[in-house]
BAGU-66715 format. One record per residue: residue number from 1; residue in three letters; x, z, y of N, C-alpha, C in turn. Coordinates in steps of 0.001 Angstrom, whole numbers. Layout:
<recs>
rec num:NUM, residu:Ala, n.x:X, n.z:Z, n.y:Y, ca.x:X, ca.z:Z, ca.y:Y, c.x:X, c.z:Z, c.y:Y
...
</recs>
This chain:
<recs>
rec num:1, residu:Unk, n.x:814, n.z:0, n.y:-1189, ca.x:0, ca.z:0, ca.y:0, c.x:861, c.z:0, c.y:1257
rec num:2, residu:Unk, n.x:2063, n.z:977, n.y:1198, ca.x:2690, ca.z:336, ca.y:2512, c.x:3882, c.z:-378, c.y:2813
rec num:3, residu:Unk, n.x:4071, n.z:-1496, n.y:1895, ca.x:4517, ca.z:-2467, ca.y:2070, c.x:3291, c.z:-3360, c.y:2300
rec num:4, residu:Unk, n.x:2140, n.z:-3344, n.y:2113, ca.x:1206, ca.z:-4222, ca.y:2649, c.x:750, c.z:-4128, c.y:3890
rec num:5, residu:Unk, n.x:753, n.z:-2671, n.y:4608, ca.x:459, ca.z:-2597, ca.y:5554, c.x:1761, c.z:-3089, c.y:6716
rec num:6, residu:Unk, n.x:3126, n.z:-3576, n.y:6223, ca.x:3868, ca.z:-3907, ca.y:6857, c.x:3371, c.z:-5227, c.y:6999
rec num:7, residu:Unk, n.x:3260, n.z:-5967, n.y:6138, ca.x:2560, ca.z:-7449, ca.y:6086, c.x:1323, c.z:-8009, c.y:7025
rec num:8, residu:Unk, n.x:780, n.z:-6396, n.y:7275, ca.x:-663, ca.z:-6938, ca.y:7771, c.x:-733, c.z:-7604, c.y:9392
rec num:9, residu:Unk, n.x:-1217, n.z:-8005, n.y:9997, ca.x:-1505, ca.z:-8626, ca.y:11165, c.x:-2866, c.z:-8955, c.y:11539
rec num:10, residu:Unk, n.x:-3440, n.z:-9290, n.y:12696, ca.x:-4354, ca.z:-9636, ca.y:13176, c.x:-5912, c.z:-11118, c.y:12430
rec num:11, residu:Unk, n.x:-4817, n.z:-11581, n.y:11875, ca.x:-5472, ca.z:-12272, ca.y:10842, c.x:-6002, c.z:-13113, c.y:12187
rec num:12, residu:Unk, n.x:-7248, n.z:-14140, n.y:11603, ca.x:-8200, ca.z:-15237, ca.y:12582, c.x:-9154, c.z:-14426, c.y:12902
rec num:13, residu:Unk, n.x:-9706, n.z:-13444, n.y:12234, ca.x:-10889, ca.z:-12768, ca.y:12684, c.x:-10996, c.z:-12230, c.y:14479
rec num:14, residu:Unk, n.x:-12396, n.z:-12529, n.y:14814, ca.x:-12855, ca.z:-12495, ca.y:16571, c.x:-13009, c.z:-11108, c.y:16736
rec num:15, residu:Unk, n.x:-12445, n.z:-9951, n.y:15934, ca.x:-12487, ca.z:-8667, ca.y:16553, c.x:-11918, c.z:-8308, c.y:17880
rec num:16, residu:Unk, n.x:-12313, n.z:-7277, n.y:18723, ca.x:-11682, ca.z:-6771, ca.y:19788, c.x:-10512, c.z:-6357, c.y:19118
rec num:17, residu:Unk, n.x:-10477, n.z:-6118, n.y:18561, ca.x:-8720, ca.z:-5530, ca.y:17876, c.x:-7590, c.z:-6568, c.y:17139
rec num:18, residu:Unk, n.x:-8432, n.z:-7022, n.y:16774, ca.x:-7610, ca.z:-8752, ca.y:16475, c.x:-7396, c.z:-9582, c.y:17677
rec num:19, residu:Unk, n.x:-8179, n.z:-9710, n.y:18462, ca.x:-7582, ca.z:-10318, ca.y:20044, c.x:-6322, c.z:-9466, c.y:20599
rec num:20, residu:Unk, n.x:-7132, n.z:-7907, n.y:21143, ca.x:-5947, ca.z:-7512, ca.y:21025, c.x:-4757, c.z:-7342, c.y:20925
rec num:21, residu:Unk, n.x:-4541, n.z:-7313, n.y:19172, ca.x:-3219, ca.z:-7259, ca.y:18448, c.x:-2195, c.z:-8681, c.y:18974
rec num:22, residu:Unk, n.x:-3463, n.z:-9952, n.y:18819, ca.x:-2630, ca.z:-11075, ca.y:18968, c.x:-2014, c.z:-11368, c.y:20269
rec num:23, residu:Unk, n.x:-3004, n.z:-10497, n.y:21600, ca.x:-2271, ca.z:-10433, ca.y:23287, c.x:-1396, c.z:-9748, c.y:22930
rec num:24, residu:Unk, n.x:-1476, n.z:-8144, n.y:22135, ca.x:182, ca.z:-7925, ca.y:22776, c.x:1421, c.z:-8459, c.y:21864
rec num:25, residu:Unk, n.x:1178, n.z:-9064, n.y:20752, ca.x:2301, ca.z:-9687, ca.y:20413, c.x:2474, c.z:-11125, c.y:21085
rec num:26, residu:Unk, n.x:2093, n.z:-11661, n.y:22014, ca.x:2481, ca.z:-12718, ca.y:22614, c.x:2891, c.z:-11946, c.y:24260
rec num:27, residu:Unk, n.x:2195, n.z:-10826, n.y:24505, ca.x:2569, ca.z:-10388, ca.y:25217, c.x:4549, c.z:-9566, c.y:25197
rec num:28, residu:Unk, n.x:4511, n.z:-9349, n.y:23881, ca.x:6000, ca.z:-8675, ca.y:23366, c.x:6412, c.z:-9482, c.y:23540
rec num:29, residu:Unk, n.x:6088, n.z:-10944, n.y:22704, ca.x:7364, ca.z:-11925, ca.y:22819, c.x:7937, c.z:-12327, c.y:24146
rec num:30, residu:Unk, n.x:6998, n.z:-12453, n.y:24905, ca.x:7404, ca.z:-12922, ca.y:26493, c.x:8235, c.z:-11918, c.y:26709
rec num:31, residu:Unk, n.x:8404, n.z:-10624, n.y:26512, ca.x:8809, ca.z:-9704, ca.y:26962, c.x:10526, c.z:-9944, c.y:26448
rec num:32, residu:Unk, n.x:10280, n.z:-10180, n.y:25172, ca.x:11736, ca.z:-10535, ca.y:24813, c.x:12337, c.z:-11552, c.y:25387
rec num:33, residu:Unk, n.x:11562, n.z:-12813, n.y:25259, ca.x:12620, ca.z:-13981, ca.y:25594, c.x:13007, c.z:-13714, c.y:27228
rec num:34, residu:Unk, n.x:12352, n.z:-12888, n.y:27925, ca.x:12371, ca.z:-12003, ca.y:29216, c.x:13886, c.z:-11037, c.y:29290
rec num:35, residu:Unk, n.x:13735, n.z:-10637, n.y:28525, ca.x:15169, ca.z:-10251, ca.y:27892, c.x:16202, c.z:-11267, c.y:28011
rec num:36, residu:Unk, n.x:15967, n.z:-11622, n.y:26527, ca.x:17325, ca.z:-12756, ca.y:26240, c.x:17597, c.z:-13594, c.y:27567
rec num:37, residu:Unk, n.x:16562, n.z:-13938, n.y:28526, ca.x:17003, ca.z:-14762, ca.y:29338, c.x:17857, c.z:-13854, c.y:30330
rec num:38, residu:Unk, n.x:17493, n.z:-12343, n.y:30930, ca.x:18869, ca.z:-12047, ca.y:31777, c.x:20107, c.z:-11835, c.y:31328
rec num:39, residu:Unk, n.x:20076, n.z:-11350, n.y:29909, ca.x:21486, ca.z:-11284, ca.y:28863, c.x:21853, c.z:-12829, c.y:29130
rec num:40, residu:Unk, n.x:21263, n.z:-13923, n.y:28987, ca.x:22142, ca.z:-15031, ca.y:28941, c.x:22425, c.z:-15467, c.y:30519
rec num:41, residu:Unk, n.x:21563, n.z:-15062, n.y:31830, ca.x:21696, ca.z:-15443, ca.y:32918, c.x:23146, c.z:-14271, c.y:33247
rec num:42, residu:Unk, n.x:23283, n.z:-13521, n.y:33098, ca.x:23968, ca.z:-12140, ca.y:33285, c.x:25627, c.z:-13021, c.y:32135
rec num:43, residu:Unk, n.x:25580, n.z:-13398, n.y:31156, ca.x:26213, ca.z:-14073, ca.y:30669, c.x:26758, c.z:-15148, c.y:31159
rec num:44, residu:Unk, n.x:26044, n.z:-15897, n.y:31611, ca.x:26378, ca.z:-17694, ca.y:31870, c.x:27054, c.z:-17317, c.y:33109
rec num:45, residu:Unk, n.x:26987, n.z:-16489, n.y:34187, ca.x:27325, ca.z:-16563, ca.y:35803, c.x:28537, c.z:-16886, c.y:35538
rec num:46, residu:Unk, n.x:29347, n.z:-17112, n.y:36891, ca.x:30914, ca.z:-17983, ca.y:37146, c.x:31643, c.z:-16545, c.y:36948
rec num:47, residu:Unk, n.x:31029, n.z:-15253, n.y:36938, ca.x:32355, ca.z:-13759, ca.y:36627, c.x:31194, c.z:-13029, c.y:36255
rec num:48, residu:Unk, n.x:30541, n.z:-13355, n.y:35010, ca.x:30065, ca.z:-12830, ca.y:34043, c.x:29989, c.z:-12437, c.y:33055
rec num:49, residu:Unk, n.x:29451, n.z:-11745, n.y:31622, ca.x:29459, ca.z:-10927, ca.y:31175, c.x:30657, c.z:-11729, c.y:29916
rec num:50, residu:Unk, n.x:30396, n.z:-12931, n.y:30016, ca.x:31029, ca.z:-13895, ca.y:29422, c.x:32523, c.z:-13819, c.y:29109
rec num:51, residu:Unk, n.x:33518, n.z:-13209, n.y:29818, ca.x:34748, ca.z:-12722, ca.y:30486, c.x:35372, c.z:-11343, c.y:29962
rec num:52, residu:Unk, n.x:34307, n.z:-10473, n.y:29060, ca.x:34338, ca.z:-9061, ca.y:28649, c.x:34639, c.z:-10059, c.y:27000
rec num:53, residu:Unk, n.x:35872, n.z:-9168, n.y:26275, ca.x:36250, ca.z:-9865, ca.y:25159, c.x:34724, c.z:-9351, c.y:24267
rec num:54, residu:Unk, n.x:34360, n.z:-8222, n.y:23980, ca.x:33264, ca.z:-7668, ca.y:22896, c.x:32158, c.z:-7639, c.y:23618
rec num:55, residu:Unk, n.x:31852, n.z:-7190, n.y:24891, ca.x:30462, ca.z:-6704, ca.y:25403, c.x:29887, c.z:-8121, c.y:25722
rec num:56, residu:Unk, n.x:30441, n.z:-9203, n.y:25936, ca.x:30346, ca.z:-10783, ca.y:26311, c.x:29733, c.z:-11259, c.y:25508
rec num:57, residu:Unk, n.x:30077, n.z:-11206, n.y:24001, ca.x:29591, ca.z:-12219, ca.y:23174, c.x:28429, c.z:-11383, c.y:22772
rec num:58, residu:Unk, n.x:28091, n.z:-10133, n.y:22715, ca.x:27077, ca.z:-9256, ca.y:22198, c.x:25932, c.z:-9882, c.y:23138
rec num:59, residu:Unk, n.x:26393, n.z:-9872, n.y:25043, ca.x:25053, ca.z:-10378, ca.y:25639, c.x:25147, c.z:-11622, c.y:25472
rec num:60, residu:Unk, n.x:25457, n.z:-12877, n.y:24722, ca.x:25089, ca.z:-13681, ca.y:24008, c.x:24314, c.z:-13880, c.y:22863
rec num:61, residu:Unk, n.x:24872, n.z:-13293, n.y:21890, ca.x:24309, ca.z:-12824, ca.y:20701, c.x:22618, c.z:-12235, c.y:20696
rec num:62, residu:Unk, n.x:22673, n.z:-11492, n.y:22068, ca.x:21604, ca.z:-11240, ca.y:22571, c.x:20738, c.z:-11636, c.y:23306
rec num:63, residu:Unk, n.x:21239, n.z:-12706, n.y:23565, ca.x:20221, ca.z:-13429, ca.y:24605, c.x:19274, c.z:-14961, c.y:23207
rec num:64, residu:Unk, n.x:20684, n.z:-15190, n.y:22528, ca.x:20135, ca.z:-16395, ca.y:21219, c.x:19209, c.z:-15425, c.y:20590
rec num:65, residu:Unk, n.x:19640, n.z:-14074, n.y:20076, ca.x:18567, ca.z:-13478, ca.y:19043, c.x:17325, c.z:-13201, c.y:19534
rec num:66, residu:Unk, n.x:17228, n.z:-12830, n.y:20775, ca.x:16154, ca.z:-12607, ca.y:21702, c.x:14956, c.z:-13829, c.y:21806
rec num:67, residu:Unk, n.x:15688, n.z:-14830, n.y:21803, ca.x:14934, ca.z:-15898, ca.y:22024, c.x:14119, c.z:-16251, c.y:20379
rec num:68, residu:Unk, n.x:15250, n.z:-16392, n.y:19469, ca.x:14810, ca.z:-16580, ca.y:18017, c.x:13759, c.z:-15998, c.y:17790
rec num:69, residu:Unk, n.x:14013, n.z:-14405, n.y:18055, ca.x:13063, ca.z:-13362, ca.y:17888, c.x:11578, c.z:-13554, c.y:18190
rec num:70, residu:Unk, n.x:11614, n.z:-14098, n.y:19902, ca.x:10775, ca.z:-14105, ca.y:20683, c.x:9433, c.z:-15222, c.y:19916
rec num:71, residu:Unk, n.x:10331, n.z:-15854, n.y:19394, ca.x:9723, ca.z:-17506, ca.y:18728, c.x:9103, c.z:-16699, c.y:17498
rec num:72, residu:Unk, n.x:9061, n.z:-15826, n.y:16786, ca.x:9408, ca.z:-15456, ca.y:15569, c.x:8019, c.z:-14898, c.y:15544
rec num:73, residu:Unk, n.x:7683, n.z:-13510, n.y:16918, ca.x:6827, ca.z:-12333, ca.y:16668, c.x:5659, c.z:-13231, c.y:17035
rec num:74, residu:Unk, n.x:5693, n.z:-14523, n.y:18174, ca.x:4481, ca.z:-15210, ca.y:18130, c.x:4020, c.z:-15785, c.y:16939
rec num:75, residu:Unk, n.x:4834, n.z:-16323, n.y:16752, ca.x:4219, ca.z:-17170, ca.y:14618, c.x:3881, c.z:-16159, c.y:13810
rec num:76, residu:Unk, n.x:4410, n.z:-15112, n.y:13933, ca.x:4095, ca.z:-14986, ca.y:12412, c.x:3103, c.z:-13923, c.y:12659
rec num:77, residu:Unk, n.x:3365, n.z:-12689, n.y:13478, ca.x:2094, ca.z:-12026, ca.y:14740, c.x:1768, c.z:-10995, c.y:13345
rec num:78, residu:Unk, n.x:2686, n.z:-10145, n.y:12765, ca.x:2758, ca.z:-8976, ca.y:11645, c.x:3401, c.z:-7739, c.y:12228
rec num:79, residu:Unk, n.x:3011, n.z:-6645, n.y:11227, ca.x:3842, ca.z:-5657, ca.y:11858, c.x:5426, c.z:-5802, c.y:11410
rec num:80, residu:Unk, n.x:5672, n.z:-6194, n.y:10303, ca.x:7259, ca.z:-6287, ca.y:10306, c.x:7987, c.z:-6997, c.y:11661
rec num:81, residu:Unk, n.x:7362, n.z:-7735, n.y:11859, ca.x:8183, ca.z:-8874, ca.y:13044, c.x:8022, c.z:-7601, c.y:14376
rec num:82, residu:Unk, n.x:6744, n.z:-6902, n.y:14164, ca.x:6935, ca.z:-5873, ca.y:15818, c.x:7392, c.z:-4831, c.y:15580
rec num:83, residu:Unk, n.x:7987, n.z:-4359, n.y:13980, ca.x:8692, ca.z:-3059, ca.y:14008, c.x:10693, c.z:-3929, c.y:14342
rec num:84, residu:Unk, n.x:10550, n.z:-5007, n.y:14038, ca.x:11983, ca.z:-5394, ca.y:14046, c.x:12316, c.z:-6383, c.y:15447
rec num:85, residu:Unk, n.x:10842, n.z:-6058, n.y:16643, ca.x:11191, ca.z:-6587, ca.y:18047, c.x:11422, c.z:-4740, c.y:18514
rec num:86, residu:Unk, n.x:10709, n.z:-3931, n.y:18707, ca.x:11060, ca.z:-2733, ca.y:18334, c.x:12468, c.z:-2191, c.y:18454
rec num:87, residu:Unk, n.x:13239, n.z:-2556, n.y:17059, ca.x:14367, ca.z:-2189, ca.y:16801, c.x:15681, c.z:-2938, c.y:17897
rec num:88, residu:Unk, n.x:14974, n.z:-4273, n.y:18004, ca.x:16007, ca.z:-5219, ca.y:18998, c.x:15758, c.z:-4582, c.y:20242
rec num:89, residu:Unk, n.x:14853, n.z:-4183, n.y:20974, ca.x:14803, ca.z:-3294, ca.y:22235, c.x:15043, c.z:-2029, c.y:22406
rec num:90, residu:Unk, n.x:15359, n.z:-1355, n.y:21048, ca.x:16044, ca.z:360, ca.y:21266, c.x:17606, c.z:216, c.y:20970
rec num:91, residu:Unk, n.x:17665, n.z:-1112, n.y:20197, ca.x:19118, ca.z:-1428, ca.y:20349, c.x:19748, c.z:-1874, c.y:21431
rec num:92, residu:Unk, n.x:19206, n.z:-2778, n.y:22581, ca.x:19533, ca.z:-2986, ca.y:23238, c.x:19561, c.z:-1754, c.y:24492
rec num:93, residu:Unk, n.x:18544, n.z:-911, n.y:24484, ca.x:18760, ca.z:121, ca.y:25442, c.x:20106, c.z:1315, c.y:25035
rec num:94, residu:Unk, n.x:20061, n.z:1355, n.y:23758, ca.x:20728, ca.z:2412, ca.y:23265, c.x:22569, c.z:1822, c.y:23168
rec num:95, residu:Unk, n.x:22500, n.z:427, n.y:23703, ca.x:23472, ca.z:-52, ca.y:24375, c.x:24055, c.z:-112, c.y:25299
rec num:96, residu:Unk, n.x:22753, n.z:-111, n.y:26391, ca.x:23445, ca.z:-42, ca.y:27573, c.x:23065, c.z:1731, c.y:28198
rec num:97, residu:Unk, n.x:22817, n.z:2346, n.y:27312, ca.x:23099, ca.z:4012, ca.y:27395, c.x:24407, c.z:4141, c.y:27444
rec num:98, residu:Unk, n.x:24908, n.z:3751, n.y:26466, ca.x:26163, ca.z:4159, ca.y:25824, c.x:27263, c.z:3492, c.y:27036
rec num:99, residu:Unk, n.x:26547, n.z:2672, n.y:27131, ca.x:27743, ca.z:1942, ca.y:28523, c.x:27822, c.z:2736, c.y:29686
rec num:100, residu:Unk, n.x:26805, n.z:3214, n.y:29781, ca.x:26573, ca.z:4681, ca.y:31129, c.x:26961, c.z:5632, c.y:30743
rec num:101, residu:Unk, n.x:26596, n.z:6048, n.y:29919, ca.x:26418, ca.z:7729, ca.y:29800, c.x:28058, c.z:7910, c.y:29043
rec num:102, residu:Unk, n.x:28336, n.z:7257, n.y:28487, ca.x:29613, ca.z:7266, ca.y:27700, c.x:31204, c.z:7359, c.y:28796
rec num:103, residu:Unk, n.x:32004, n.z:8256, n.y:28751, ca.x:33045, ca.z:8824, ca.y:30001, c.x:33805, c.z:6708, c.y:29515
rec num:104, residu:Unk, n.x:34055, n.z:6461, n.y:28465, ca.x:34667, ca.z:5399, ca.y:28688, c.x:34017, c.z:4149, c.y:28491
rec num:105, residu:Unk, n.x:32493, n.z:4371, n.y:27995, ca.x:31689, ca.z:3041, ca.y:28412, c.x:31793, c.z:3061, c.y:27044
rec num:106, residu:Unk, n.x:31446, n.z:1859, n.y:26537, ca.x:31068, ca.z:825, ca.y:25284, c.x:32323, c.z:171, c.y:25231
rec num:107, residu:Unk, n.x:33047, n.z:-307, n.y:24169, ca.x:34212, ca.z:-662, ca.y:23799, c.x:35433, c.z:-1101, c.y:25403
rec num:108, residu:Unk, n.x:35408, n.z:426, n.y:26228, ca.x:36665, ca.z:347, ca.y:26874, c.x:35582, c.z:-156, c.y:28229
rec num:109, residu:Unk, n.x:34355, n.z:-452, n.y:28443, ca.x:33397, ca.z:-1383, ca.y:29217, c.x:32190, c.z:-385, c.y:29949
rec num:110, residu:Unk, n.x:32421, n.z:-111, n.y:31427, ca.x:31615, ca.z:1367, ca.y:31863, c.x:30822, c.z:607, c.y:32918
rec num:111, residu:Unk, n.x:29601, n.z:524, n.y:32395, ca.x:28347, ca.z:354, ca.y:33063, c.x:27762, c.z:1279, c.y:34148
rec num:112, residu:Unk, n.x:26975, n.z:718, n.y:35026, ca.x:26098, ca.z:1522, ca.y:35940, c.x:24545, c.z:974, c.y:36151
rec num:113, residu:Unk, n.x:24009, n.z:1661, n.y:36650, ca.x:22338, ca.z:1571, ca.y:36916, c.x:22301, c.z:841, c.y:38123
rec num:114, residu:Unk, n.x:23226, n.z:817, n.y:38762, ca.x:23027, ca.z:-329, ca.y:39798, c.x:23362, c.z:-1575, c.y:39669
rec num:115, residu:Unk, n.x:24267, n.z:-2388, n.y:38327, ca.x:24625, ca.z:-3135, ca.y:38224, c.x:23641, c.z:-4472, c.y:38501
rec num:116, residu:Unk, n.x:23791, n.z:-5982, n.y:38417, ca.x:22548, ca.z:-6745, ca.y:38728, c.x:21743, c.z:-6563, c.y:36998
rec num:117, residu:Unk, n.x:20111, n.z:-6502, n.y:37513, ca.x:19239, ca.z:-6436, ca.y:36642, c.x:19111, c.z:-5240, c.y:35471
rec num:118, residu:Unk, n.x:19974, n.z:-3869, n.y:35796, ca.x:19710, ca.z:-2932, ca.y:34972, c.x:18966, c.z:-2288, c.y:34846
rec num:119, residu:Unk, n.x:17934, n.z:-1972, n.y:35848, ca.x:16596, ca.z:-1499, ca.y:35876, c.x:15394, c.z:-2390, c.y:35182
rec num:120, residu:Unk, n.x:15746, n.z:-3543, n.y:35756, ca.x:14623, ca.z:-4299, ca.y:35240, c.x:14825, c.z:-4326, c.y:33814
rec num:121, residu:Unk, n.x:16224, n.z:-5149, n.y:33601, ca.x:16232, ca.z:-4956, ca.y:32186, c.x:15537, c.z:-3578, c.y:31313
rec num:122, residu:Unk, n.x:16062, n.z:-2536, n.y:31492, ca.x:16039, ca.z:-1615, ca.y:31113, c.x:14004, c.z:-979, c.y:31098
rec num:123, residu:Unk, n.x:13815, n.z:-1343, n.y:32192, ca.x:12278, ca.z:-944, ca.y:32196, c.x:11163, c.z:-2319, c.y:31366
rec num:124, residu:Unk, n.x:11986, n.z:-3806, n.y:30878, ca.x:11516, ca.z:-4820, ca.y:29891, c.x:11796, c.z:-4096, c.y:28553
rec num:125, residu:Unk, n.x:13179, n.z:-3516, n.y:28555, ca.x:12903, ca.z:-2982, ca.y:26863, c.x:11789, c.z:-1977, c.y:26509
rec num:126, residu:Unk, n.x:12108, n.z:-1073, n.y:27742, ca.x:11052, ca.z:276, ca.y:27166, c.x:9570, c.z:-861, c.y:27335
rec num:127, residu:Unk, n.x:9206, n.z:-1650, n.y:27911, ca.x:7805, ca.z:-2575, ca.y:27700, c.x:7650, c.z:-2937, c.y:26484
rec num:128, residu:Unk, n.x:8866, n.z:-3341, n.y:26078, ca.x:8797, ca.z:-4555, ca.y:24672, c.x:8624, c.z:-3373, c.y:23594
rec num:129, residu:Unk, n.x:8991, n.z:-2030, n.y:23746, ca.x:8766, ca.z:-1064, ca.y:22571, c.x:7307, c.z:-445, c.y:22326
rec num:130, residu:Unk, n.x:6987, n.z:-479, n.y:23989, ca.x:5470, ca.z:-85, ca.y:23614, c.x:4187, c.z:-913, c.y:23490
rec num:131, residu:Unk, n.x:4900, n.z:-2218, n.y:23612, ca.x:3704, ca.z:-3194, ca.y:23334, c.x:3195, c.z:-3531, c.y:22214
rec num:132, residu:Unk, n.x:4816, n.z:-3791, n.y:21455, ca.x:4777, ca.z:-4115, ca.y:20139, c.x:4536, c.z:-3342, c.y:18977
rec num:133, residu:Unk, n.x:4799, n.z:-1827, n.y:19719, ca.x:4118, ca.z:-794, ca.y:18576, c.x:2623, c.z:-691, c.y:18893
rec num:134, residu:Unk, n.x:1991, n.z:-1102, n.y:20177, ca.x:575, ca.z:-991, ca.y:19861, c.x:521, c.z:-2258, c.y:19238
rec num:135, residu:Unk, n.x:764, n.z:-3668, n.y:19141, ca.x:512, ca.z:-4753, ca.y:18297, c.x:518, c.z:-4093, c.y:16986
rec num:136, residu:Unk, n.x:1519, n.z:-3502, n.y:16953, ca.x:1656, ca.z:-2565, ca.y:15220, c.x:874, c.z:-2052, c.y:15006
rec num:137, residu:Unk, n.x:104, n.z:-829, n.y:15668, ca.x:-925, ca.z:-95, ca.y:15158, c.x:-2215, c.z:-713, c.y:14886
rec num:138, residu:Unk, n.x:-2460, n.z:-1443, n.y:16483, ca.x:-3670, ca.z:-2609, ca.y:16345, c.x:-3939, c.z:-3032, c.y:14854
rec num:139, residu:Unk, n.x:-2918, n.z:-3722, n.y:14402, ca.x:-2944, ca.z:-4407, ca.y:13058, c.x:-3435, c.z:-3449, c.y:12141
rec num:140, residu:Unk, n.x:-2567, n.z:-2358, n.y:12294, ca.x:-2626, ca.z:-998, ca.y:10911, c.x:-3826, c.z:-336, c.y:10777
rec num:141, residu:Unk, n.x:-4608, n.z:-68, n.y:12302, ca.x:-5906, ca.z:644, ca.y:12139, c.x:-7047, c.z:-257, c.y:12092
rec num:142, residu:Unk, n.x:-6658, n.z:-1880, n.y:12049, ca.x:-7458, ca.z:-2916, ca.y:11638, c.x:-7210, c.z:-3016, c.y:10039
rec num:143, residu:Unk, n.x:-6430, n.z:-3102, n.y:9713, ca.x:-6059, ca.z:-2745, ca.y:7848, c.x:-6562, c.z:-1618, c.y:7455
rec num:144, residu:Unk, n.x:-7018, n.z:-484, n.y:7668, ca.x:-7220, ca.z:755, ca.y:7233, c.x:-8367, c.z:942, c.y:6985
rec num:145, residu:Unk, n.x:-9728, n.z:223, n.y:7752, ca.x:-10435, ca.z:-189, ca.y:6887, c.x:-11075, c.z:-1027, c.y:5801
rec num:146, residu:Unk, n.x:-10370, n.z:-1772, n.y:5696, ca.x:-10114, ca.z:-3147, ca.y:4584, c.x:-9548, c.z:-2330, c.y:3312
rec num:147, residu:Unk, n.x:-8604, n.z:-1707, n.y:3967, ca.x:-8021, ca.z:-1180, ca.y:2394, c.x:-8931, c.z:200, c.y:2142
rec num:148, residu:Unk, n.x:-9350, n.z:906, n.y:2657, ca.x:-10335, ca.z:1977, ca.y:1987, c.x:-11185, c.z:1265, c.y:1217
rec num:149, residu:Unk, n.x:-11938, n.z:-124, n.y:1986, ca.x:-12902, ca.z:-534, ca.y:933, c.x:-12338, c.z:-1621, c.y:-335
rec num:150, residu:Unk, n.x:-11520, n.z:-1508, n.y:-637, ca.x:-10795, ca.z:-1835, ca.y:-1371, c.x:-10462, c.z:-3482, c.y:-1357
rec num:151, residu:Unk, n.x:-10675, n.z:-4177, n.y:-392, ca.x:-10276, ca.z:-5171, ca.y:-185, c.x:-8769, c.z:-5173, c.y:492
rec num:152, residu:Unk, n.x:-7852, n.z:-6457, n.y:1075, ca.x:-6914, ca.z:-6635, ca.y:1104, c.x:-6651, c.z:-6735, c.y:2779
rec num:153, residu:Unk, n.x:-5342, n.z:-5992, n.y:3604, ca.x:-5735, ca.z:-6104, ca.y:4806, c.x:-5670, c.z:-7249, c.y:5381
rec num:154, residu:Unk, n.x:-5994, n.z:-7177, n.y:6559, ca.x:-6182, ca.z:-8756, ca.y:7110, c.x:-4837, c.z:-9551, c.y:7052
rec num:155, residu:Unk, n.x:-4729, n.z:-10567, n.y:6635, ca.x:-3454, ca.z:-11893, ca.y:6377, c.x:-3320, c.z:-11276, c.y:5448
rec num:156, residu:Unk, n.x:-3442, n.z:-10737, n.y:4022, ca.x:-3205, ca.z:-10330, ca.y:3240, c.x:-4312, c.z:-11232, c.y:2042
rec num:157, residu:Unk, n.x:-3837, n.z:-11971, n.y:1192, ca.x:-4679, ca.z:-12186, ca.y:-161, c.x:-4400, c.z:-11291, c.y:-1189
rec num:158, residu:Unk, n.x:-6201, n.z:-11193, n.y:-1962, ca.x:-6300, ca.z:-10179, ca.y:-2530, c.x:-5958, c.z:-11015, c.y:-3834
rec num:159, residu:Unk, n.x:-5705, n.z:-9673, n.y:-4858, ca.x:-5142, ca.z:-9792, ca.y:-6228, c.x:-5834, c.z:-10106, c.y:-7062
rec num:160, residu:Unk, n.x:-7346, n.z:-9565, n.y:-6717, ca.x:-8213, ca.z:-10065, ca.y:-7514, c.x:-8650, c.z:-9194, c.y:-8896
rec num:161, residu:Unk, n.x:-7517, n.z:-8084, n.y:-8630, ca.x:-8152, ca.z:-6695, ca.y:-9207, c.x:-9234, c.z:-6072, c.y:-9526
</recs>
């Protein structure tokens, strides 16, 4: 049962909670590729992030996965895809924590809150975490009655049990 409820999603059904689910995961994704795009704008500049041997290619890495991602939570619109947009936005904050709060920064690399776009950035991840966990729940407390009555949750085919 809860590996199915990881599976589950909004399905086609015209519920208020299936609309819902499906705004805020298109709403998350924007949120990401919202992301990836200042990691790669913050990247691409003429004395940008690009220039840092490790922290450089990470806001690359992060700006392509962001985007992949972004493409990813709209298609497929499950809770796995919004527990693992989720994980890409506490990783990314819990990155640039460490670049602050840390006496020597992130590999030798000491960040500040004033730098360009650290607020914003920083106030898009904490968005992208709470959108996509209500997309998550949406889905889960839309599955929860499907599976009491012993049917299969929504995007889910049944076994036939």
């Amino acid at each position: 049962m809860k590996t199915a409820l990881l599976r589950s999603g909004p399905g086609r059904a015209a519920t208020p909670a299936a609309t819902a689910a499906t705004a805020a995961f298109v709403a998350g994704a924007l949120l990401v590729v919202w992301s990836a795009y200042i990691h790669f704008h913050l990247w691409d500049e003429t004395d940008g992030y690009r220039q840092l041997s490790v922290i450089g290619p990470l806001f690359l890495a992060q700006a392509i996965g962001g985007l992949v991602l972004g493409i990813l939570i709209v298609a497929v619109r499950r809770v796995w895809v919004a527990i693992g947009g989720i994980g890409f936005a506490l990783s990314t904050i819990a990155g640039f924590l460490l670049t602050v709060g840390l006496p020597k920064g992130l590999f030798n690399f000491k960040e500040s809150w004033a730098a360009p776009f650290a607020t914003q950035a920083f106030g898009i991840e904490v968005a992208i975490t709470v959108v996509l966990a209500m997309a998550g729940i949406l889905c889960c407390n839309g599955s929860a009655s499907t599976l009491r009555s012993g049917s299969a949750p929504t995007g889910i085919a049944s076994s036939g049990a």
